[in-house]
C-alpha positions as CSV (number, residue, x, y, z in Angstrom):
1,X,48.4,-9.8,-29.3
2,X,48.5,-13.1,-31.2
3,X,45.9,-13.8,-33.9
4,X,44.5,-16.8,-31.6
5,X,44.3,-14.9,-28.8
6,X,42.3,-12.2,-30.5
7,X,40.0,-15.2,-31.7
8,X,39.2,-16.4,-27.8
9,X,38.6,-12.9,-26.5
10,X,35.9,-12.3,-29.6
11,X,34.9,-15.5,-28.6
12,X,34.3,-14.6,-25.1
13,X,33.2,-11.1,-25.8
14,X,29.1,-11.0,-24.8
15,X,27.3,-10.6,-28.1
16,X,24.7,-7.6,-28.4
17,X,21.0,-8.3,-27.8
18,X,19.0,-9.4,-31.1
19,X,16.8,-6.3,-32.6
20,X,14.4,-9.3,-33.3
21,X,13.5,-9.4,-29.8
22,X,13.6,-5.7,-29.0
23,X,11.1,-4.9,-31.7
24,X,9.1,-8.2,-31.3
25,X,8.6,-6.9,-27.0
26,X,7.8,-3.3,-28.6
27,X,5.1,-4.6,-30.8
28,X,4.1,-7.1,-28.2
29,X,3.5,-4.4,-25.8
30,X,2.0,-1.6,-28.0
31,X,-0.7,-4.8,-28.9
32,X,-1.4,-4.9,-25.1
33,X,-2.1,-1.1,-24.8
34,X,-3.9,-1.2,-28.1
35,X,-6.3,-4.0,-27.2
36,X,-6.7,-3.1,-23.2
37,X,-8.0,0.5,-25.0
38,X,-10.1,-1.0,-27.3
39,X,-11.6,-3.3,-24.4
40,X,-12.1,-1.1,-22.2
41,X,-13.8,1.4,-24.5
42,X,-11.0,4.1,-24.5
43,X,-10.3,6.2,-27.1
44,X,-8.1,8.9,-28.2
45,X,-10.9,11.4,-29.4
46,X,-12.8,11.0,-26.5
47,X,-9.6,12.2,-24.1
48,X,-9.5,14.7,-27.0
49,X,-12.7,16.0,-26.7
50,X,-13.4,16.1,-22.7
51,X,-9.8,17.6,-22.0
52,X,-10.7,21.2,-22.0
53,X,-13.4,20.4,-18.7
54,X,-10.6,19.6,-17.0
55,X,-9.9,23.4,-17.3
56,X,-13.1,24.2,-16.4
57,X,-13.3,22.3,-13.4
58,X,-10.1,23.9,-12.2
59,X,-11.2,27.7,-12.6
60,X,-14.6,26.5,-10.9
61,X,-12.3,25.2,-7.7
62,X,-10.2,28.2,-7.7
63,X,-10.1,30.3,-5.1
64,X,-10.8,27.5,-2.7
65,X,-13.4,28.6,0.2
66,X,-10.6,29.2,3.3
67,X,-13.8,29.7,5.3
68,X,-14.6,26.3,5.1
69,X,-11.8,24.9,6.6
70,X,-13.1,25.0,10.3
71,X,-15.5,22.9,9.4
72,X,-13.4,20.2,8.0
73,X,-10.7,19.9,10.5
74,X,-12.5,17.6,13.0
75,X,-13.5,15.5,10.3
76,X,-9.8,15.2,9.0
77,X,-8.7,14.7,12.2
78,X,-10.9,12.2,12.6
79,X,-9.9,10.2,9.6
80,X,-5.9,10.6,11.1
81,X,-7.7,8.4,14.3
82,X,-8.8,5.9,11.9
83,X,-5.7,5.5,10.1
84,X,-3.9,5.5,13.7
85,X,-6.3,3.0,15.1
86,X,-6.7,0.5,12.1
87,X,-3.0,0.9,11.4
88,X,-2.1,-0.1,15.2
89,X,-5.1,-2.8,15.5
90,X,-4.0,-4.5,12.1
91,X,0.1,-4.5,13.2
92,X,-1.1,-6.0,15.9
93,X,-3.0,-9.2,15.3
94,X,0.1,-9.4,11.6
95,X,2.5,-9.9,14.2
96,X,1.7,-13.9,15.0
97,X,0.1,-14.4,11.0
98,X,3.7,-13.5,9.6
99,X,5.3,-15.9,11.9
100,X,2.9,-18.6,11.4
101,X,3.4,-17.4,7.2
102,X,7.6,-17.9,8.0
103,X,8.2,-21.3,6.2
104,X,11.8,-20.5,8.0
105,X,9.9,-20.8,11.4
106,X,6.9,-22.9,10.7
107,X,8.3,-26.0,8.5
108,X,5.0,-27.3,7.7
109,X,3.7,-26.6,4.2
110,X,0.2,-27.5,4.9
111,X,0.4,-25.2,7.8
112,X,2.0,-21.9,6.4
113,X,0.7,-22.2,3.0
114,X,-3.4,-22.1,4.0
115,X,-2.6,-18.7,6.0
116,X,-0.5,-17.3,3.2
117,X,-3.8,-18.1,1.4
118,X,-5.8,-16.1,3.7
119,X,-3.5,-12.8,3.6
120,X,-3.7,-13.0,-0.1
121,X,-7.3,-13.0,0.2
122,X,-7.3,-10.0,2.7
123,X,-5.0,-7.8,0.1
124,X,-7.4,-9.2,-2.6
125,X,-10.5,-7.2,-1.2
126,X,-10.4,-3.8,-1.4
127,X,-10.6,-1.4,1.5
128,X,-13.4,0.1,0.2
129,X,-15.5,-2.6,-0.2
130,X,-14.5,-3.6,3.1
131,X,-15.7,-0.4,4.5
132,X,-19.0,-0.7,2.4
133,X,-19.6,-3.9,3.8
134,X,-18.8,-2.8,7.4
135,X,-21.4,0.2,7.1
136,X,-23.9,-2.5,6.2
137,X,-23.5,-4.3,9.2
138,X,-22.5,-1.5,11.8
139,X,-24.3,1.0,10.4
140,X,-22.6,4.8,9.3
141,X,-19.9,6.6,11.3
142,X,-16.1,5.8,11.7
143,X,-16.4,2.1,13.1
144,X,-17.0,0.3,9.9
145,X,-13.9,3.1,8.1
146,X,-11.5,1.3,11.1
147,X,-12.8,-2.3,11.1
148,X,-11.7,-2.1,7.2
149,X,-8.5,-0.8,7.7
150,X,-7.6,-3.0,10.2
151,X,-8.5,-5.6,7.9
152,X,-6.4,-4.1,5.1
153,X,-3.2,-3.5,7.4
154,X,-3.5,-7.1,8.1
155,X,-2.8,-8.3,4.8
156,X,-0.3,-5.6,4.3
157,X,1.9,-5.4,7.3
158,X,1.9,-9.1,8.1
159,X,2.9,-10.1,3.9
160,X,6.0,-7.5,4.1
161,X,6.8,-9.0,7.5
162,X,6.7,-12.7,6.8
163,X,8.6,-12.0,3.6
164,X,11.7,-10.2,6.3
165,X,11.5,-13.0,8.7
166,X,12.3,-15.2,6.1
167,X,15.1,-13.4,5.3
168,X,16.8,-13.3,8.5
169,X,20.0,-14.6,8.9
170,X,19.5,-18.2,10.4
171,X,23.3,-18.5,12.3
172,X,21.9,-17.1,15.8
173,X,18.9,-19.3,15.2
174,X,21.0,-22.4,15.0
175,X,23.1,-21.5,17.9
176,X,20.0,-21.1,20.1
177,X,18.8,-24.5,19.1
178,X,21.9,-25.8,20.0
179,X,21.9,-24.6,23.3
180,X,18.4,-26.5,23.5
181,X,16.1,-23.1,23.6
182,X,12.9,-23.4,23.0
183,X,10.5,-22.0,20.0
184,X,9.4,-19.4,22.2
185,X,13.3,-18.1,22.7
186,X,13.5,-18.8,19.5
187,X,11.2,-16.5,18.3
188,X,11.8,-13.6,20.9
189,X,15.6,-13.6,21.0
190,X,16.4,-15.0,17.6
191,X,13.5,-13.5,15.1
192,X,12.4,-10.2,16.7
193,X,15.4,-8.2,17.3
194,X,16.5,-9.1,13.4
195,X,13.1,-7.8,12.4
196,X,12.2,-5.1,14.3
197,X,13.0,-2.1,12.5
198,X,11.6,-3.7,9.4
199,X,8.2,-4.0,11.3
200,X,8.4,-0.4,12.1
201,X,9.2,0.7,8.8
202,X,6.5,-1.0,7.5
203,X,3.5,0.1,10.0
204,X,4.7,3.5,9.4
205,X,4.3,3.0,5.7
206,X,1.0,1.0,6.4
207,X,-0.2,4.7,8.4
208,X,0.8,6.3,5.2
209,X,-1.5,4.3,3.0
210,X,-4.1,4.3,5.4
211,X,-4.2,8.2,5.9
212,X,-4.9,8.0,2.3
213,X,-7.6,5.4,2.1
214,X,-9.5,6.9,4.9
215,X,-9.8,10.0,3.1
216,X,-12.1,8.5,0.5
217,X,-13.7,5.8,3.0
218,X,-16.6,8.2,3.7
219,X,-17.1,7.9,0.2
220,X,-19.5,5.2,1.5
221,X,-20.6,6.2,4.8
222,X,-17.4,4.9,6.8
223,X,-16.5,8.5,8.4
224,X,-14.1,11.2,8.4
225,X,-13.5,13.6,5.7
226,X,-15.3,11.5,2.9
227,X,-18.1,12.2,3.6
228,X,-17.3,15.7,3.0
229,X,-15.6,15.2,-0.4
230,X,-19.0,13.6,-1.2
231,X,-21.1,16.2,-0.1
232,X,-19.3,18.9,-1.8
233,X,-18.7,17.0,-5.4
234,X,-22.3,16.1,-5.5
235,X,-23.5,20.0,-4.8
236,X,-20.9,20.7,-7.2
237,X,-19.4,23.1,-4.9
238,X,-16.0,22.8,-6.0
239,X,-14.8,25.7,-4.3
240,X,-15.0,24.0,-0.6
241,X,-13.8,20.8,-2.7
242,X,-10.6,22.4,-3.6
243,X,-10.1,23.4,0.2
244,X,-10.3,20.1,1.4
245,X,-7.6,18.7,-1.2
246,X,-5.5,21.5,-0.1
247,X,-5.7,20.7,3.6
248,X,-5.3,17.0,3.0
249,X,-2.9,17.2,1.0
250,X,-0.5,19.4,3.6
251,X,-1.6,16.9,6.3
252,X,-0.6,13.8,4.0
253,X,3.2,15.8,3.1
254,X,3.3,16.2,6.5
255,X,2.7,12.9,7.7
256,X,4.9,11.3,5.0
257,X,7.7,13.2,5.6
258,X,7.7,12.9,9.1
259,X,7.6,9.2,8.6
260,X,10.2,9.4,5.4
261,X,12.9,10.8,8.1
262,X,11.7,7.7,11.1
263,X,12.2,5.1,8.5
264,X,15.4,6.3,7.6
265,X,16.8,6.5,11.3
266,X,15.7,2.8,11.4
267,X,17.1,1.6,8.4
């Protein structure tokens, strides 16, 4: 190899990444930690100092009280109804807000943008302030837990959806309209079948979440096992406590891989 040649190819070579900026993102990001700690009243000798309860709560939850589990299956199986309803509900009414949110199938700015508004604010609010709100105006029991997470798999399922219609491939859509079909064909012979195992992905993943948020809705009077986990943490009888993580946490495992393998078939 020539001498010139050797010149171009050190030329062209990509040159290493400055330590200047390394060290200057380190320092930048140790000053985040260091000043979200300070405001938020964290501090090393405090975690220090209150670790060992953590031990001591632990020994008080083991063993769990297995007698107390028939008492808490209805209640866990009724928060499972809440996740199914207000997972199925909120899929539901997403379907026509992602399409209206589709700036690939509704061109208007002014038109898509205000709704994207809207599910921003619905993902803004958390489901347990929904659900605290909900008991407010319905009163306690699992209503207000299901009215919340419809509410919350609105903003969820129909963001994730908008954001796959989008990226569809637009060649059988341009085909149609040259054919002269209509928006409605459109829609139901161009959009759906390219997005429908997305949309079941995602509602399973939306049941997911919601199995988990219901858990703690009754937390605030919105039903299901909550209420338990409240009950029993405010008796400090963390024996029964420990049996109701254990059982929700094999019905969660269960759930998610069951709904791990579905997703996978579809994608």
């Amino acid at each position: 190899m020539s001498g010139k040649e050797s010149n171009v190819k050190t030329l062209n070579s990509p040159k290493p990444p400055a330590k200047t900026k390394f060290m200057f993102t380190v320092i930048l990001i140790i000053a985040l930690l260091w000043w979200s700690a300070y405001k938020a009243d964290a501090t090393f000798s405090e975690l220090i100092a209150g670790f060992p309860n953590i031990f001591d709560v632990l020994v008080q939850m083991w063993p769990p009280d297995w007698a107390y589990f028939e008492r808490i299956v209805e209640p866990l199986l009724e928060t499972i109804r809440m996740a199914i309803l207000g997972t199925t509900f909120g899929a539901i009414i997403a379907i026509p807000l992602a399409i209206v949110c589709a700036s690939n199938i509704v061109r208007v700015s002014y038109i898509f943008y205000p709704f994207r508004f809207i599910l921003n604010l619905i993902r803004t609010v958390p489901d347990l302030l929904l659900a605290s709100i909900f008991v407010a105006i319905f009163g306690i029991g699992a209503l207000p837990g299901i009215i919340a997470l419809t509410i919350f798999s609105i903003g969820l399922v129909a963001k994730l959806l908008y954001e796959a219609i989008e990226s569809i491939d637009p060649g059988p859509l341009e085909a149609m309209t040259a054919v002269g079909a209509n928006k409605i064909q459109w829609i139901f012979f161009g959009v759906i079948p390219q997005v429908t195992a997305h949309f079941t992905s995602y509602v399973l993943y939306t049941f997911e979440v919601n199995v988990r948020a219901a858990a703690i809705l009754g937390l605030v009077g919105a039903g299901g096992i909550g209420e338990y986990y409240d009950r029993t943490l405010n008796f400090l009888q963390y024996d029964r406590a420990s049996s109701i993580i254990i059982l929700t946490l094999i019905v969660v495992l269960f759930i998610d891989y069951v709904s791990t393998k579905l997703r996978e078939k579809l994608l």
